[in-house]
N, CA, C and O of each residue as an XYZ file, in Angstrom:
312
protein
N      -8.815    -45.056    -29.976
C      -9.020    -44.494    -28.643
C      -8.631    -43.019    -28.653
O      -7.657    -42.556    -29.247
N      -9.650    -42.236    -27.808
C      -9.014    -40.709    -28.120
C      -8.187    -40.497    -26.601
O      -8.173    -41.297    -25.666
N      -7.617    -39.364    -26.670
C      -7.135    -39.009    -25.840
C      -8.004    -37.774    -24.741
O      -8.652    -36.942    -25.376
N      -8.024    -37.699    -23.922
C      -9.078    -36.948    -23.099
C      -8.537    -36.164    -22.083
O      -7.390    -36.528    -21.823
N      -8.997    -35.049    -21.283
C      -8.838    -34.135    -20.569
C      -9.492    -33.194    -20.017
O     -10.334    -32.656    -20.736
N      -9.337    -32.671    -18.563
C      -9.736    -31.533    -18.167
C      -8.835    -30.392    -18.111
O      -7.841    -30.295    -17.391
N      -9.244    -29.605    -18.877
C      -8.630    -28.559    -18.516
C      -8.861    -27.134    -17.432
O      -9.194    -26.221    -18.187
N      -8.830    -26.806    -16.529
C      -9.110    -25.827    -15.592
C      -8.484    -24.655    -15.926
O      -7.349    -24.427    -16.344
N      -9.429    -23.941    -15.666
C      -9.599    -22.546    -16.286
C      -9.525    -21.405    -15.181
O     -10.323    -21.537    -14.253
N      -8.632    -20.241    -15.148
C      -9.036    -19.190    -14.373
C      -9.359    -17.926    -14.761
O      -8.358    -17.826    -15.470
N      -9.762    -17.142    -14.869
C     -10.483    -15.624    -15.885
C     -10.401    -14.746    -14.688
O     -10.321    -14.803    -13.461
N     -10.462    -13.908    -15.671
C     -10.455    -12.012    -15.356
C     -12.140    -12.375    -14.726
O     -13.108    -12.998    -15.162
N     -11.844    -11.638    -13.540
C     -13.420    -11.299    -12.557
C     -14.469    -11.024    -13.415
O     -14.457    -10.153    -14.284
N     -15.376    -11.778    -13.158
C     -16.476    -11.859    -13.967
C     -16.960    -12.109    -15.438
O     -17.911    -11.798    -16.155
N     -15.528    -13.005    -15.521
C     -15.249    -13.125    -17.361
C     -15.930    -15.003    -17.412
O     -15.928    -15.630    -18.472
N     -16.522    -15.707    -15.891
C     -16.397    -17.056    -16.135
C     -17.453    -17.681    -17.472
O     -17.162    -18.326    -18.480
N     -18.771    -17.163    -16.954
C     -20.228    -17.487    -17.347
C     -19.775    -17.361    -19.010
O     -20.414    -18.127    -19.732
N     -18.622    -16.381    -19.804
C     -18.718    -15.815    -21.008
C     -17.944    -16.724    -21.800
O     -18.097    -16.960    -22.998
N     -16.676    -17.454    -20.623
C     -15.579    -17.799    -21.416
C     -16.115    -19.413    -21.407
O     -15.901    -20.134    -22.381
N     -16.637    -19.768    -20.535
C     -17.529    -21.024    -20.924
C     -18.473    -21.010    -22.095
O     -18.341    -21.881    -22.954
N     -19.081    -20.419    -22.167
C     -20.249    -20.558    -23.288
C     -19.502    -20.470    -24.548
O     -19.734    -21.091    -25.586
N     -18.347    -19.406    -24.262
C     -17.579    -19.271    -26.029
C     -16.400    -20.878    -25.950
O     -16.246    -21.531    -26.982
N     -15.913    -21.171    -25.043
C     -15.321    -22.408    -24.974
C     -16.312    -23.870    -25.225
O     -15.839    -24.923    -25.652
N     -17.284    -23.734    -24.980
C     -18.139    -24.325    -24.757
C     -18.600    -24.996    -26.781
O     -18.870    -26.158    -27.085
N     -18.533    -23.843    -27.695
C     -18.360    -24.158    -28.906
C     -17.760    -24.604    -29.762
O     -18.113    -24.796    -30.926
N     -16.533    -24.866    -29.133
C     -14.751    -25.126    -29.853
C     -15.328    -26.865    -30.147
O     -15.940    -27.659    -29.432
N     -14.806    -26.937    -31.489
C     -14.641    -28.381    -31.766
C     -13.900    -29.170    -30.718
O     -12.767    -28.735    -30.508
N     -14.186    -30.015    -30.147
C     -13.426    -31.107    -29.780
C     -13.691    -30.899    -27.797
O     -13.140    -31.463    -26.851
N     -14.578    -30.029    -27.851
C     -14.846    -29.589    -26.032
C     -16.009    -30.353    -25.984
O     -17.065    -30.246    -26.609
N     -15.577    -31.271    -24.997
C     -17.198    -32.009    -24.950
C     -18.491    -31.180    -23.715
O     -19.695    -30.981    -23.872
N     -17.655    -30.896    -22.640
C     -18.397    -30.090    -21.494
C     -17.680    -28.744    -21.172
O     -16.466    -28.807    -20.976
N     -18.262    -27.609    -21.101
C     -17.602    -26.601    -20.178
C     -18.399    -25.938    -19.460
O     -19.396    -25.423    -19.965
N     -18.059    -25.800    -17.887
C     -18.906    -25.294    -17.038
C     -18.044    -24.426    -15.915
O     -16.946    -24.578    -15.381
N     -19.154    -23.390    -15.827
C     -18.401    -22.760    -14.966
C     -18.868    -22.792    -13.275
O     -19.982    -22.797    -12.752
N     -17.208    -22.813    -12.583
C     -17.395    -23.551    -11.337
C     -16.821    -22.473    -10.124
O     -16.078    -21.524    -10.373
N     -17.249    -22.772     -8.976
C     -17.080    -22.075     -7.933
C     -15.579    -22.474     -7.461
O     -15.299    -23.630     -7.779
N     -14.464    -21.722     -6.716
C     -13.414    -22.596     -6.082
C     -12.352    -22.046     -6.383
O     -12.492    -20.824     -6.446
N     -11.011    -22.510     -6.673
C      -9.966    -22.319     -7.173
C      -9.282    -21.432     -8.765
O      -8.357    -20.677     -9.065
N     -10.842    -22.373     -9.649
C     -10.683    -22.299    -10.594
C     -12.013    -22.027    -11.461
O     -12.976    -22.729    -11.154
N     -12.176    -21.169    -12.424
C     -13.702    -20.318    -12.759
C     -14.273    -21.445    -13.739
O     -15.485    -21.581    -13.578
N     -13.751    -22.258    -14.674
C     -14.127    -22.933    -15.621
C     -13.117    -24.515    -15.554
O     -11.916    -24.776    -15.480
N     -14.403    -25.302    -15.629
C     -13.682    -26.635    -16.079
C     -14.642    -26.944    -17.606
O     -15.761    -26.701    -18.057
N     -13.142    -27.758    -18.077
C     -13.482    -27.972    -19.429
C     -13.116    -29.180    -19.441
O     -12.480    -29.529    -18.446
N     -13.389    -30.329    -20.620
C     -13.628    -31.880    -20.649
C     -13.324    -31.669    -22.368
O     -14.327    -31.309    -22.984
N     -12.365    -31.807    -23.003
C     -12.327    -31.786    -24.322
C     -11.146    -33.130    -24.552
O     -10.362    -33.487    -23.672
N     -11.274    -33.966    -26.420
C     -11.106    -34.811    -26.225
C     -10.440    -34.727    -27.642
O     -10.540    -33.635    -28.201
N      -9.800    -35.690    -28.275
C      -8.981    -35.325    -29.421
C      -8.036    -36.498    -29.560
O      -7.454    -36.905    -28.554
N      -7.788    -37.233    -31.073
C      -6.872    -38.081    -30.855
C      -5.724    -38.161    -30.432
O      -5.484    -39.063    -29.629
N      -5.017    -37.554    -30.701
C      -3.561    -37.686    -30.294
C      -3.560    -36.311    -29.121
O      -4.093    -35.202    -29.077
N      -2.400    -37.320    -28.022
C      -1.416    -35.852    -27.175
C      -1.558    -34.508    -28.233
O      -2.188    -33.496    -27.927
N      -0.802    -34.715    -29.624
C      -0.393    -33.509    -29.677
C      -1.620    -32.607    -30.461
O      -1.484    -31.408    -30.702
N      -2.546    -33.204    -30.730
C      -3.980    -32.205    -31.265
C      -4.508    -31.629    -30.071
O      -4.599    -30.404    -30.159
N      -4.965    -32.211    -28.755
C      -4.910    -31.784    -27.660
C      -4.315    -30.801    -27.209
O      -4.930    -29.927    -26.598
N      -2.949    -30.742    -27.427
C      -1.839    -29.794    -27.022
C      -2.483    -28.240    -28.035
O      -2.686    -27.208    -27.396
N      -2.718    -28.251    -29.419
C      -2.959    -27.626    -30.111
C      -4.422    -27.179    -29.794
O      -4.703    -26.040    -30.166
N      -5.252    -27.791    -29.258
C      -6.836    -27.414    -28.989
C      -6.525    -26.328    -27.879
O      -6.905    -25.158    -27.825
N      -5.704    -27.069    -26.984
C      -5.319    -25.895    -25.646
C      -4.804    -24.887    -26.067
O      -4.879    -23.733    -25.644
N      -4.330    -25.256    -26.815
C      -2.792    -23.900    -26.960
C      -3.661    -22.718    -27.877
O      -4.059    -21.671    -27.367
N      -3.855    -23.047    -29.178
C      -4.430    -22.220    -30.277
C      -5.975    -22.127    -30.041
O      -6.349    -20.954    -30.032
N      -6.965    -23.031    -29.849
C      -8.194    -22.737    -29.123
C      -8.437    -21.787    -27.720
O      -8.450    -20.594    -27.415
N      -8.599    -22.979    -27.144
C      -9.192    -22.474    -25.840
C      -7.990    -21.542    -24.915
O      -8.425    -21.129    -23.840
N      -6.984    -21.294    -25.139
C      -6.385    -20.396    -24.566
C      -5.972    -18.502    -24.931
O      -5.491    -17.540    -24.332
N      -6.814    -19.003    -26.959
C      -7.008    -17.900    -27.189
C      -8.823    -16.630    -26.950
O      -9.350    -15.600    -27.371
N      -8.994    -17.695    -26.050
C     -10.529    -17.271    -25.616
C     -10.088    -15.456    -24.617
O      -9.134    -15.283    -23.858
N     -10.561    -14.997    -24.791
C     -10.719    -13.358    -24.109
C     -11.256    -13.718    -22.826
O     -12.243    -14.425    -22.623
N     -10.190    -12.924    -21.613
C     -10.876    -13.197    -20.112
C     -10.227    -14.509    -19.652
O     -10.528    -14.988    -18.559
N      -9.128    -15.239    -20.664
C      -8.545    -16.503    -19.950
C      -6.946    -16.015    -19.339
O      -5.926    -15.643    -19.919
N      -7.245    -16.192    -18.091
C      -5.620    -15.719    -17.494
C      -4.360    -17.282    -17.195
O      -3.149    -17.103    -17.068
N      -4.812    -18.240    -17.156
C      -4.487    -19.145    -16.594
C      -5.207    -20.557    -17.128
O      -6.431    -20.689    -17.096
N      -4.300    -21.603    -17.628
C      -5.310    -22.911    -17.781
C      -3.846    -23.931    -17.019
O      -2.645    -23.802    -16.786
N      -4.841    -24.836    -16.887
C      -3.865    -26.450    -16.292
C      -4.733    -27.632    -16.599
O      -5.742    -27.994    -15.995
N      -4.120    -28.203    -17.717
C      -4.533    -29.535    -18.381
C      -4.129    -30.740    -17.377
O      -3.129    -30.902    -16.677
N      -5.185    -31.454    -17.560
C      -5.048    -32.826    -16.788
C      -5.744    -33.624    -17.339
O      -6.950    -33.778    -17.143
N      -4.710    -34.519    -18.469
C      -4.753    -35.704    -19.185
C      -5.347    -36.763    -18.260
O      -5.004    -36.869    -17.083
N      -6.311    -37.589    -18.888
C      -7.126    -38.309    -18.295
C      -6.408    -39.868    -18.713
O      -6.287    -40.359    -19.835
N      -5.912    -40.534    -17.117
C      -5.502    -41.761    -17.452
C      -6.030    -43.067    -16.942
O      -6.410    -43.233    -15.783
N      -6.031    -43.965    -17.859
C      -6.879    -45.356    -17.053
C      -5.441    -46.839    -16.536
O      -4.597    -47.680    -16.845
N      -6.141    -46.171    -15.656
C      -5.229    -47.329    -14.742
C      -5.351    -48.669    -14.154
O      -4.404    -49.163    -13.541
């Protein structure tokens, strides 16, 4: 079973459309789209363990250009 998540994304003004498409390539991101609201980009990436996850966020997608802000939300079945 993998472990799964959204992560929400906020960017530098007018950085959304760019940091999706380059997030959008990262191993282990299944969807990234960029969204109107709170937050410029949601992302859906998936990975076995908590802590590869932790490492996709951390060393991936947070080293994307134009990312000011992310908040992961581990996906749980209840």
């Amino acid at each position: 079973m993998v472990v799964q998540a959204y992560i929400l994304i906020q960017t530098e003004v007018g950085k959304a459309a760019n940091v999706a498409a380059t997030i959008g390539q990262i191993k282990g991101v299944t969807l990234a789209e960029d969204v109107t609201g709170p937050y410029d980009v949601i992302v859906r990436a998936e990975a076995r363990t908590v802590d590869e996850l932790g490492k996709l966020v951390v060393a991936k997608i947070q080293a994307v250009e134009g990312i000011t802000r992310t908040l992961t939300c581990p996906v749980v079945h209840l």
